[in-house]
N, C-alpha and C positions, 0 to 999 in steps of 0.2 A: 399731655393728657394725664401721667400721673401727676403731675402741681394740681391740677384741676381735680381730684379727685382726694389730693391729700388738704384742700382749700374746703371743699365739701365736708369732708368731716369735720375739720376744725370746727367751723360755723356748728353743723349742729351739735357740736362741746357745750359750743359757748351758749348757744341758747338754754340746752339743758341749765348750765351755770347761771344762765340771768333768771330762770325761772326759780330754783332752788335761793337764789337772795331774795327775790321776791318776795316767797313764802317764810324764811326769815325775818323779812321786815317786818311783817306782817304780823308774825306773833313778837314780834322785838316792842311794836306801838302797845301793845296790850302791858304793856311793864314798865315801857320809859316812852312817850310818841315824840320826846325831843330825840334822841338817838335815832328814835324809827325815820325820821323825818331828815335827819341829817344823812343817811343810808338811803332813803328813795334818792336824795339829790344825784346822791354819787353812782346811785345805779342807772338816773335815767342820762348820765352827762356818759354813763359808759356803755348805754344803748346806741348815742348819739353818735358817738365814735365808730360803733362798730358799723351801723349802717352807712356813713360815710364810706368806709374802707371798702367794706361790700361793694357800694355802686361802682366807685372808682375801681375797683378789680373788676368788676365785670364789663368796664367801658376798655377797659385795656386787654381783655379778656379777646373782647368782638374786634379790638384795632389787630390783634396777634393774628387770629384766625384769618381774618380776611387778608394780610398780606402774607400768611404764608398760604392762602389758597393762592393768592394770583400769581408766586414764585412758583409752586407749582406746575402751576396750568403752562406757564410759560416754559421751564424746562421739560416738560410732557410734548409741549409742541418743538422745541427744540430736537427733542432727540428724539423723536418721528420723524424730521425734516432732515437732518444734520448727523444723527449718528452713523458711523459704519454698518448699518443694521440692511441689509435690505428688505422690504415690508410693503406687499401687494394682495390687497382683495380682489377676489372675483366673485363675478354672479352667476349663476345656476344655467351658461350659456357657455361658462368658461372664459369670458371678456373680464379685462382688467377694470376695476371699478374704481381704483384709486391706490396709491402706489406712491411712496417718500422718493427722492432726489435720487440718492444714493440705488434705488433701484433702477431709475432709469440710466444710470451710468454705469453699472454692472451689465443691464441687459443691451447696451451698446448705443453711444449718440448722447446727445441732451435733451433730444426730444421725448417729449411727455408719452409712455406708454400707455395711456387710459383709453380701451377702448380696443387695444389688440385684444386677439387671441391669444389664450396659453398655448397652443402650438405653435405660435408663429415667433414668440421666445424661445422656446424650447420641444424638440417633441420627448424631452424626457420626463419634461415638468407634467404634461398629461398621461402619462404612462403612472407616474405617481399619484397623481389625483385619481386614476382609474385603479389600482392598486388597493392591497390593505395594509401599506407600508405608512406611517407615520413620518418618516425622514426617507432622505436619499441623496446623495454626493453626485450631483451633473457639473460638464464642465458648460461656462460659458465665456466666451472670447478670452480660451486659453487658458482662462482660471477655473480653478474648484470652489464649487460651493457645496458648502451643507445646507441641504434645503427641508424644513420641521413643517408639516403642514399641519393646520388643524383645522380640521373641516367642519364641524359643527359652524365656525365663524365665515369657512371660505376664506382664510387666511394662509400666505405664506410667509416665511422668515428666511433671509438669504444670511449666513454666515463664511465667509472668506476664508477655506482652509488651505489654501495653495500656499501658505508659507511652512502650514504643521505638516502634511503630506510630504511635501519637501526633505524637510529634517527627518521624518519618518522613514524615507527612501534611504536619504543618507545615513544613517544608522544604519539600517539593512545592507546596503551595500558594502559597508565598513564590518561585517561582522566576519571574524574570523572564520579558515576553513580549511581543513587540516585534511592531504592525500596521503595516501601509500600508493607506491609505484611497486611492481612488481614483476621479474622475467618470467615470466610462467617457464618456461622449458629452456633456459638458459644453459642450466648442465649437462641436459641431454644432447639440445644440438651441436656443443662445442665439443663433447665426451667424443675422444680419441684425435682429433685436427691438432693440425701443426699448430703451435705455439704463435707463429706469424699470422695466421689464418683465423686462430681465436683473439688475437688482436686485434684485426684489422674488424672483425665484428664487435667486440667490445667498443671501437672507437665510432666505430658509424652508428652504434645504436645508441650510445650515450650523448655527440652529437646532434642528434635529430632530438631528443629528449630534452637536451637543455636549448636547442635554440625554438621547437615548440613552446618552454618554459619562457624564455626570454620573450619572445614574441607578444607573448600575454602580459607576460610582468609577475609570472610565479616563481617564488622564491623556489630552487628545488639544491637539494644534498642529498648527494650519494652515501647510502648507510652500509649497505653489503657489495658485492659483484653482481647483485642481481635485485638489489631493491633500492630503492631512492625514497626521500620524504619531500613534498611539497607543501608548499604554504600561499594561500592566497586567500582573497576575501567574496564574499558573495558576489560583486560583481565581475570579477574575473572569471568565477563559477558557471555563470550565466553567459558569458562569451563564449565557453568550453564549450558550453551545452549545447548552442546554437550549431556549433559546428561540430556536434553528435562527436564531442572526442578523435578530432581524427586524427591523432596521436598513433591509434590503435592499427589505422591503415597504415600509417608511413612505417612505421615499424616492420610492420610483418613484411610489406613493400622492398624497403631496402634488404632486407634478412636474406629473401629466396635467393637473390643471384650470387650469394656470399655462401651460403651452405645448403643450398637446396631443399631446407625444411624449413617455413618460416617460424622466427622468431615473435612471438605473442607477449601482450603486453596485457596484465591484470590491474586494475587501478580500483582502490577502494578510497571512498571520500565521506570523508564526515561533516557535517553541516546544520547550521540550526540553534547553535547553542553558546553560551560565552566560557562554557569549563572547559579547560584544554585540556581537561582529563578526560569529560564526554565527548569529547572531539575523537579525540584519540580512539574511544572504545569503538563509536560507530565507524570509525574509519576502518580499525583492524575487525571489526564484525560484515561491513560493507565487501571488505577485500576476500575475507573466506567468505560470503554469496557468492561473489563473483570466480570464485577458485571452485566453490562447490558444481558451479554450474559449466565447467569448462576451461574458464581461462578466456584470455582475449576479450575482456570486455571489462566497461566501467558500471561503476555500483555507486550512488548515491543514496546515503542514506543519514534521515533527519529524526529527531526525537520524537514527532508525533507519528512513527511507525511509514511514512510514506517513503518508498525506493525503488528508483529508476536504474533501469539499467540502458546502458548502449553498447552497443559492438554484438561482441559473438558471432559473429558469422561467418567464424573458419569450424573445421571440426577440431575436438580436442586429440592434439598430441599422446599419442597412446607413452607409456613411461617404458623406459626399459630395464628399467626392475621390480625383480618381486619382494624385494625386502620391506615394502611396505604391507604386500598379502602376509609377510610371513610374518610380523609384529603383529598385527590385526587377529590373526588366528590365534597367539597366545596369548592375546588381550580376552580376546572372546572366552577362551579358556579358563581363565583368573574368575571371571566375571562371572561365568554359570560355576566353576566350583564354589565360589561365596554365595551360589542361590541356591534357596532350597526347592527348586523348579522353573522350568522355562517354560514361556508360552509364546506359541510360534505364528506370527498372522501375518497374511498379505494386503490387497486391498481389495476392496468391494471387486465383485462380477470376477476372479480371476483368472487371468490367463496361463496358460501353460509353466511361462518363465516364473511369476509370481510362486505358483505351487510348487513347481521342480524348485524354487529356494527355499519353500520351507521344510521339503525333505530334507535337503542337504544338511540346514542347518539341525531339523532334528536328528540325522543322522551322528551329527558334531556332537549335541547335549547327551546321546546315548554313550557315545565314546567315551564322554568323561564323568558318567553313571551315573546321571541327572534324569531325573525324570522330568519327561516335557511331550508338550499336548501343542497340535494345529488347531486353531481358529479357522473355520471352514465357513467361507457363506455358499449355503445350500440352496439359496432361493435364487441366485443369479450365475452359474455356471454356463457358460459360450460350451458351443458344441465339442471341441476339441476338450477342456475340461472336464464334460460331462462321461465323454468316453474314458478318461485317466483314471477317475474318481471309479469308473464300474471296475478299471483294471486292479485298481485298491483296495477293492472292497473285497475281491476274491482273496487277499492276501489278507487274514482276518489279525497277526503279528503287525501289519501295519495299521490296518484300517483303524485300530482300536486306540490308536494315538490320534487321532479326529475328533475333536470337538465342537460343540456350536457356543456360541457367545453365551447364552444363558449359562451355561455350565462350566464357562471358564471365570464366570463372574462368582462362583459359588466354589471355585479353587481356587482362588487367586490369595496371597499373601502379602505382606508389606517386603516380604525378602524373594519374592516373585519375579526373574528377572523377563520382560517383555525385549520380543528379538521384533523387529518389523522389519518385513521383506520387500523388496519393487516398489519402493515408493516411502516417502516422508514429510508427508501429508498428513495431520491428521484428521483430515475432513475425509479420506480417501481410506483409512483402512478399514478392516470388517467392523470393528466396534469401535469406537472414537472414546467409549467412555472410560475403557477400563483401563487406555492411559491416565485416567485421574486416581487411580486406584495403588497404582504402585509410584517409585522411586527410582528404577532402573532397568533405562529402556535402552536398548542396541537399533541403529539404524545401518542396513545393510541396501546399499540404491546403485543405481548405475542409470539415472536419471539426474538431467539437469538440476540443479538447485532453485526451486521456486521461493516466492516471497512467504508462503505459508510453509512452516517449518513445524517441526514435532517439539514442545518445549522441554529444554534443561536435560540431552540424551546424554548416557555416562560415556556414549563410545560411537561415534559416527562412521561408517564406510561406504563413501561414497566415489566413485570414478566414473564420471559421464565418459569417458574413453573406453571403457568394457562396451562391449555388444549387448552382456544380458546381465541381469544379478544371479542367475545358475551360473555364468561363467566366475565372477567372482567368487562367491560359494563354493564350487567346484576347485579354485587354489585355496581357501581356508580348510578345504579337506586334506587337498595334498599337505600342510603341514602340522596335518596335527597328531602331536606325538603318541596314543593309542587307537590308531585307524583301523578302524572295524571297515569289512571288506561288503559292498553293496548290494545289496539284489538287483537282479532286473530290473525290477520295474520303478525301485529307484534311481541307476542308473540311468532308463530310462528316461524317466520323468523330467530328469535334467536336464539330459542331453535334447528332450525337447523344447523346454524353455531356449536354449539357447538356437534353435532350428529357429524358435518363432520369430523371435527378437531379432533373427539376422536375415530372413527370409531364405532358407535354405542354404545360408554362409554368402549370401551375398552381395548385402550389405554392411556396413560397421566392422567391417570382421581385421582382427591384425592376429600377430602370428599365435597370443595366447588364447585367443579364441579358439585357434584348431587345437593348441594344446591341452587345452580343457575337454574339449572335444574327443582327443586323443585319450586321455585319462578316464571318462567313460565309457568311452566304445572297450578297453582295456578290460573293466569291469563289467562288460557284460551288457551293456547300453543295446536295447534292438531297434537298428535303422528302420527295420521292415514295420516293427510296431509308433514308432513317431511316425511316419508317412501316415498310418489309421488314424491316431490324433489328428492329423492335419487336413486329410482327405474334408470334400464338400460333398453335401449332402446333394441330391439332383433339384431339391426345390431351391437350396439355398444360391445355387449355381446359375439357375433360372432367372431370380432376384437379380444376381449382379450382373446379368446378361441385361436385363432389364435398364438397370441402372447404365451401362456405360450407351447404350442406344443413347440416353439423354444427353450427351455430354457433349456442350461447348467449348471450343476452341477461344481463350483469350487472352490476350497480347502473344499472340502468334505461336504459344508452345505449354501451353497452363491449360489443364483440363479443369471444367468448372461444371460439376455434377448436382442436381440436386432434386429430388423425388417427390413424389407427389404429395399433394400439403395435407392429408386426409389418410395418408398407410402408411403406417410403422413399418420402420425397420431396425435391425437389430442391428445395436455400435458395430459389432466383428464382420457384418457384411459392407456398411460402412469402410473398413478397414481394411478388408478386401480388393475392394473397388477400387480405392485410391489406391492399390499396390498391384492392380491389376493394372491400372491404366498408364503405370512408368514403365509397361512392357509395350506399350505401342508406340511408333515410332513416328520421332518430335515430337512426343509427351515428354516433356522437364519435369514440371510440376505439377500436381492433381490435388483439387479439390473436391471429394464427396459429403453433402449437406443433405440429411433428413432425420425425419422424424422418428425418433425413438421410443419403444415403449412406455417410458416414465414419461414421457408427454413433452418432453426434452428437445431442444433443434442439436441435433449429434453433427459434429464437424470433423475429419479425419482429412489432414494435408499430412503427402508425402512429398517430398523431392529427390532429386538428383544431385542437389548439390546444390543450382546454378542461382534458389530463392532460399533463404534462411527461416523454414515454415515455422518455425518455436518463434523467432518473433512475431510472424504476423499471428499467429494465434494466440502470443501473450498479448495481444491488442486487443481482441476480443473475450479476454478474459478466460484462456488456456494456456497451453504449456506444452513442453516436450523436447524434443532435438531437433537441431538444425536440421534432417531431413525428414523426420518422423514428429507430429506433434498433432495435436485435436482441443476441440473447444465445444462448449455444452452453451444453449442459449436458451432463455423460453419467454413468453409473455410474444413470439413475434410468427409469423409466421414462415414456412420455406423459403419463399420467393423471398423476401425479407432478408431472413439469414444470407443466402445468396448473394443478395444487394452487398452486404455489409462487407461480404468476406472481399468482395471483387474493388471497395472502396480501400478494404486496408494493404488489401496487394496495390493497388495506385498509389497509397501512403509510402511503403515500402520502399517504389520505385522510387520516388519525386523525395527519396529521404526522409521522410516526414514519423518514418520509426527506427527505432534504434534498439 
């Protein structure tokens, strides 16, 4: 096409050119008409020429055209017929209208498809035609196609990707994946056993660790007396997962008949990526989740933020020292005298324990001459709160350390050090924003470690093995070195967070519970005044009377509660309920389900022990402890929520969560 176009121009050159001699001639005859005449000759023998050339190029012009039209046509029909393409129209019936070779031997046989239905090849081909998807990956007899439709024509295209899919697996599978193994309580169990006795456990728990590793084909080396490093690849990973880590069993398993406190296995695994320096981080980031949250369990975690966890379903080993509260408390110390103020918050709706921690602590920021302010949410206080708060208010040296988020946002500094109490969440505290505000925030929890975390905190204290965050607080009191001596009612306060949290010491409770406990009764703590905090009101009593009348017996020992789809109730009678109903006998486990004020489906699972409730409520997108945990739902109704909670306890059983 360009010849053809640079051929065009020439020609009209030349004509301009014959024309221009022409007129030359022309006036040439008027001076000499022998020269003029000798000049037409030669102009018209060089017309003669050119239109010769002309014809002849354009008779070779029409022979070019025409056979590379019919090479064409012919390779057009070729690879319609013959390419690896597969290539089928249908009509507005959905029947195959006509269809190349290659399609019929993809959709199976040699016989001609024209005239099937697109369901009777495929029912996923009509799912796509029904669709506003332009492409989609169906398999047909074993293989993967990419299949591009375009509909305006009623045209599909089949592409053969079972060999790229393949390679794409294998890479995956081949990608490195980098564990940390870890004793969670290896020195506690073995602290003060015969030297034969802490061997003979050494040797059974490293055993059972490498022939698990062997089993699989992961590379593992022992780095400490109590931590290993493994090495394997995503598909190995994926075999783990199947069998939900059961590492974590056999360990704790063989441990109890050996020292009669089992032996717990933390495992943090990194995955996702080809840097074995981001291997490395997520893995030792993966291992403290899973350390924050207890111990005994595995933690995967990948660079696009997604982690799984499996296990936990022992309770955490309480430690048996305090040299970690007494570091903690001089930390804490260091950190508010480099501030030039603290601000003290719990979380949204607070309970007793959340508040009796943020006295403690500001009890602690006074000690060391720091001025510091509670973040108080005024618009959600549960009954028991609301009576603290009147006890507080009479105390006007206390009360006047109370603020509301409006007015901590209009004190706050860049050197403002933020303490957050019962929880590290920040979806969950009083104000979520004003951690954007500072640079150095304290997380003080005695809750498991959730996937939602508080970012970049200068100083964490966290021990799911405490009963309450007052009883932790309560030893960062005992060690600090200018203790100011308590009042009432902040003694109090404390010591009733830690009644809440234990249900009157009767759950969670190990020996430094009572001693915390011990240390404010000391100070002046009034039993007779937390029983008033706790006391029920006679309507609110009515309620949970109400509620356990409803209650379902399911799989034989599981109370399954859930209220009417159209009246609110309030989360703490919820909470009630379910802590009411592990008092009746062959109740294990209690589920109560309803409808709360914020228009919310409120979930509160307790146990016994015998169901590990924090998972089945991290299934439904809650949280909490192995016996105490709750979940929030909305968009569904009671009976709904109900359904769900009773399908992810089936889960549970049949394994199906971890």
């Amino acid at each position: 096409m360009a010849n053809q176009f640079k051929h065009r121009w020439r020609s009209d050159l030349l004509i301009v050119l014959g024309l221009l001699c022409l007129l030359f001639i022309i006036f040439t005859a008027f001076l000499n008409w022998m020269l003029a005449l000798a000049g037409l000759v030669i102009l018209a023998l060089a017309v003669t020429w050119f239109v010769f050339n002309e014809t002849q190029f354009d008779k070779e012009l029409v022979e070019y055209i025409a056979g590379l039209s019919y090479r064409l046509k012919k390779v057009g029909g070729e690879a319609l017929l013959q390419m690896p393409i597969g290539i089928a129209l249908y009509d507005e019936e959905e029947r195959i209208e006509w269809c190349n070779p290659y399609f019929n031997q993809l959709a199976g046989g040699t016989e001609t498809k024209i005239g099937q239905l697109i369901n009777d090849i495929s029912d996923d081909l009509e799912k796509l035609i029904l669709s506003d998807k332009d492409s989609s990956i169906i398999t047909l007899n074993e293989r993967q196609y990419r299949v591009r439709l375009r509909r305006t024509e009623r045209l599909l295209y089949f592409t053969d990707i079972t060999d790229v899919l393949e390679i794409k697996k294998n890479y995956f599978d081949e990608q490195p994946v980098l564990a940390l193994i870890f004793l969670d309580n290896y020195d506690e169990v073995t602290q003060g056993m015969e030297d034969q006795v802490r061997s003979t456990i050494n040797n059974e728990t490293t055993s059972v660790i490498k022939a698990w590793a062997s089993r699989h084909g992961i590379y593992l080396r022992r780095t400490a007396s109590d931590r290993f490093l493994a090495v394997m690849n995503e598909k190995l990973l994926i075999a783990v997962e199947e069998e939900h880590f059961s590492i974590l069993d056999k360990v704790r398993e063989i441990t109890v008949p050996l020292s009669h406190i089992p032996l717990t296995l933390s495992i943090g695994v990194g995955a996702g990526t080809e840097t074995l320096e981001d291997l490395g981080t997520y893995a030792q980031s993966a291992l403290d989740l899973g350390l924050g949250r207890g111990g005994d369990q595995a933690v995967i975690k990948r660079p696009d933020g997604a982690v799984k966890f499996f296990g936990g379903k022992s309770n955490p080993i309480e430690k048996r020292t305090r040299v970690r509260a007494r570091v903690i408390s001089h930390a804490l110390t260091e950190l508010m005298l480099e501030s030039d103020q603290v601000m003290i918050m719990g979380h949204k709706a607070p309970d007793l324990d959340a508040l009796g921690s943020c006295i403690g602590i500001l009890k602690i920021a006074h000690a060391n001459g720091r001025s510091a302010k509670i973040i108080l949410d005024r618009e959600h206080n549960v009954t028991g709160v609301a009576r603290l708060v009147s006890e507080i208010q009479k105390n006007r040296n206390l009360w006047a350390n109370f603020i509301s988020a409006e007015e901590a946002h209009e004190k706050v500094t860049r050197r403002t050090l933020i303490v957050v109490a019962d929880t590290h969440r920040p979806s969950m505290v009083v104000d979520p924003d004003i951690l954007d505000d500072v640079h150095r925030i304290v997380i003080i929890d005695h809750h498991r470690r959730a996937e939602e975390f508080i970012k970049d905190p200068v100083l964490v204290y966290m021990e799911p093995y405490a009963s309450s965050t007052a009883e932790l607080v309560t030893e960062l009191l005992e060690y600090q070195p200018n203790e100011r001596p308590l009042d009432v009612i902040e003694a109090t306060a404390m010591l009733g967070g830690i009644a809440v949290d234990t249900k009157n010491f009767t759950l969670r409770t190990g020996f430094r519970t009572f001693d915390a406990a011990s240390y404010l009764r000391a100070h002046g703590a009034d039993t007779i005044l937390v029983q008033k905090f706790l006391c029920d009101d006679l309507d609110q009593f009515n309620q949970r009377a109400e509620l356990i009348r409803r209650t379902q017996v399911y799989r034989s020992n599981i109370a399954v509660v859930w209220g009417e789809n159209s009246k609110p109730y309030n989360q703490v009678l919820l909470a009630q309920t379910a802590d009411t109903l592990l008092m009746l006998e062959g109740i294990r486990t209690s589920f109560v389900i309803g409808l709360r004020d914020d228009g919310l489906i409120g979930v509160s699972a307790r146990s016994l022990g015998d169901v590990n409730v924090q998972i089945v409520m991290e299934s439904l997108g809650g949280g909490g402890h192995l016996n105490n945990a709750a979940t929030q739902m909305k968009g569904i109704t009671v009976e709904t929520a109900a359904a769900k909670v009773k399908e992810a306890v089936d889960k549970y059983f049949e394994g199906g969560l971890s």
